[in-house]
Steps between C-alpha positions, in 0.01 A plus 500: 500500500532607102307845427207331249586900357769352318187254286297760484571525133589182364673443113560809406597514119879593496589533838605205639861462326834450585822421356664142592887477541650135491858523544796210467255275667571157582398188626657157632390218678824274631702469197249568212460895338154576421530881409863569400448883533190658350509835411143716392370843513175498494315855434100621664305357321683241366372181378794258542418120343817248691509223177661163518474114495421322859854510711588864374456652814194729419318405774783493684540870466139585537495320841788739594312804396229385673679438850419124476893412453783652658778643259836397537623791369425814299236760528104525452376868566103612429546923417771569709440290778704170509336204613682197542474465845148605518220299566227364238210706630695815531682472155137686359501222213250276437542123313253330274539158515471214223314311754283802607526464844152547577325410853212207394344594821446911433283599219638749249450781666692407845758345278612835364416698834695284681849603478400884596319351780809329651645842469251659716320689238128596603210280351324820297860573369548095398141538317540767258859401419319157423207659317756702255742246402176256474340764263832546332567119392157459451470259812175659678233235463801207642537662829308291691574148359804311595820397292331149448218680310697663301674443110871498509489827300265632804732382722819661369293824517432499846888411568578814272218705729637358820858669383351835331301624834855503707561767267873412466806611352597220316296201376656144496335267246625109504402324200147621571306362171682142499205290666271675210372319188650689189183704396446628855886568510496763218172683627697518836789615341332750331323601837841555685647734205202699517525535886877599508376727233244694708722482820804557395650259806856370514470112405738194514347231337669103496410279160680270336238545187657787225186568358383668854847652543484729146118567526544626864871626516594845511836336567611093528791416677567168316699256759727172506642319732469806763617731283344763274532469146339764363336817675300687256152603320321234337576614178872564514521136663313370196711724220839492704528247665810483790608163368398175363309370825266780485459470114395172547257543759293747383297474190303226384620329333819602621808695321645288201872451568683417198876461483753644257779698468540915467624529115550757202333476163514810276583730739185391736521339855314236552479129648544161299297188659402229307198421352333169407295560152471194240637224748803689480684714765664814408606826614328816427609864570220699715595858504466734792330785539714806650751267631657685807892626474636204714314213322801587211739334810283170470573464124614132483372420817176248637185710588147381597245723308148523640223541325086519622241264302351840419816640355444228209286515262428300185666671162273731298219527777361840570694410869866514316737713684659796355865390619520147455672230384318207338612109501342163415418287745253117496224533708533220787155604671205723479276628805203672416385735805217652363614882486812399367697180408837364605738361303813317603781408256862410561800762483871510678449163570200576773123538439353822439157652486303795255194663618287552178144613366307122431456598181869543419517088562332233393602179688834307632766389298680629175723811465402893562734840512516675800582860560655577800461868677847574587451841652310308800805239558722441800862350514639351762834408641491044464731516775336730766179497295524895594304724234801686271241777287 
């Protein structure tokens, strides 16, 4: 039988860490590759957000972690333990699910006791590790209704509790907020960050939504087609983005991508795209800020420039940005958003988009001067669509 010693303090800010080591792993089944060798380091404490569109392999990968799937190859290790061949329960991980999981028949409170039961844990040791967690998501007055009582928010509490009183070293979320309306999904959200926050727990969390991978990240590992694109902070994957897959799926809207070619102009580097202004197309020089030394090699050559909505501004406002280059473009169609309005217009041949103030525009149609924000571009490679700066 388990010592109940080892419950007798249960979620213990900081303490229950540990570093997560996912090495060349990969997965087949007959002839198709779902993970074509995934490689993450994962540090305590960690907050790890596995983004992607359905097929990726995300879940794939958190199945693996979990014990759920076999590995083909490669190596999972928790600390400095490795733990592919172990089994589920004795991994000392817990999963969320985006299902929940949760017994209809067992009210709250044997929903999240259960699991330490089965492990032989004593019933005053099972109580108090359900009475803190309960008192720490703010679940005490649910215990003793059952899931069908219960909100969907209420519910994905109790599946969080259920995890939190194992008290182990690595929590496994799978796309836990996707059965919640959109409201309830951002309080939720907001709950989670808080509770990684205070714990200070090792995390891998599955979503295919961006806006819960930045908010929640302390690092995304952005993947495609089993591989991983980008493994980095939120931030540098929104600033510097890896390549022109990850550009375009972050950010909403997403990264304008306007093609051109690297040229020279009074001494300056810069790109030259075309621009449709007065019916007409033309092309128009947009200088670079602090070009780096081997952009001069692409001097003649095609480039894709990438530019955020919120890198453009409209001429003259008190938004203009202090390096920028400023062209003429026809409005093709305004969205107002209330904080801010969108406005999409035509350049390189492909439709781009300006995040402005509402009361730099008045309505569709007709012809406005954009400034572009340089110093916050990307360029890319059109062949391997690989950043170059």
């Amino acid at each position: 039988m388990i010592q109940s010693t080892r419950f007798q303090v249960i979620v213990t800010e900081k303490e229950q860490m540990a570093q997560l080591s996912i090495r060349e792993v990969r997965k087949s089944y007959a002839q198709v590759d779902i993970l074509k060798g995934i490689d993450i380091e994962l540090g305590d404490g960690e907050f790890l957000v596995l983004l992607g569109p359905s097929g990726c392999g995300k879940s794939t990968l958190l199945n693996i972690i979990a014990g759920l799937t076999d590995v083909s190859s490669g190596e999972i290790r928790v600390g400095d333990r490795v733990i592919n061949n172990v089994h589920p329960k004795d991994r000392d991980i817990a999963m969320v699910f985006q299902s929940y999981a949760l017994y209809p028949n067992m009210n709250v409170a044997k929903n999240m006791a259960f699991g330490l039961e089965m492990r032989g844990v004593e019933r005053p040791a099972r109580e108090a590790a359900v009475a803190k967690v309960a008192k720490l998501l703010q679940i005490e007055h649910l215990l003793a209704r059952k899931p069908g009582e219960l909100s969907g928010g209420q519910r994905q509490r109790v599946a969080i509790g259920r995890a939190l009183v194992r008290e182990p070293k690595v929590f496994l979320f799978d796309e836990p907020l996707s059965n919640l309306d959109a409201k309830l999904r951002v309080e939720m959200r907001t709950e989670i960050k808080k509770l990684h926050q205070r714990l200070g727990t090792t995390i891998v969390y599955v979503t295919h939504d961006q806006i819960e991978a930045m908010t929640l990240a302390s690092r995304i590992a952005i993947m495609k087609d089993g591989l991983v694109q980008q493994f980095a902070t939120p931030a540098e994957i929104y600033d510097r983005p890896a390549n022109m897959y990850v550009a375009g799926f972050i950010g909403a809207p997403a990264m304008n991508f306007l093609r051109g070619q690297i040229a020279q102009q009074d001494g300056r580097l810069g790109v030259t795209a075309a621009v449709r202004a007065h019916g007409n197309e033309g092309p128009r020089f947009l200088p670079l800020a602090q070009p780096t030394s081997d952009i001069q090699g692409w001097v003649g050559r095609d480039i894709v420039l990438g530019v955020r909505p919120e890198a453009i501004s409209i001429a003259g406002s008190h938004e203009r940005a202090s390096a920028s280059a400023e062209i003429e473009a026809e409005i093709d169609v305004v969205e107002p958003t209330g904080a801010d309005t969108l406005a999409y217009f035509t350049m390189g041949g492909a439709s781009a988009v300006a995040r402005v103030r509402p009361q730099d525009i008045a309505g569709t149609g007709g012809t406005l001067r954009f400034a572009f924000d340089l110093s916050r571009s990307s360029l890319f490679d059109p062949a391997t669509e690989a950043r170059l700066n």
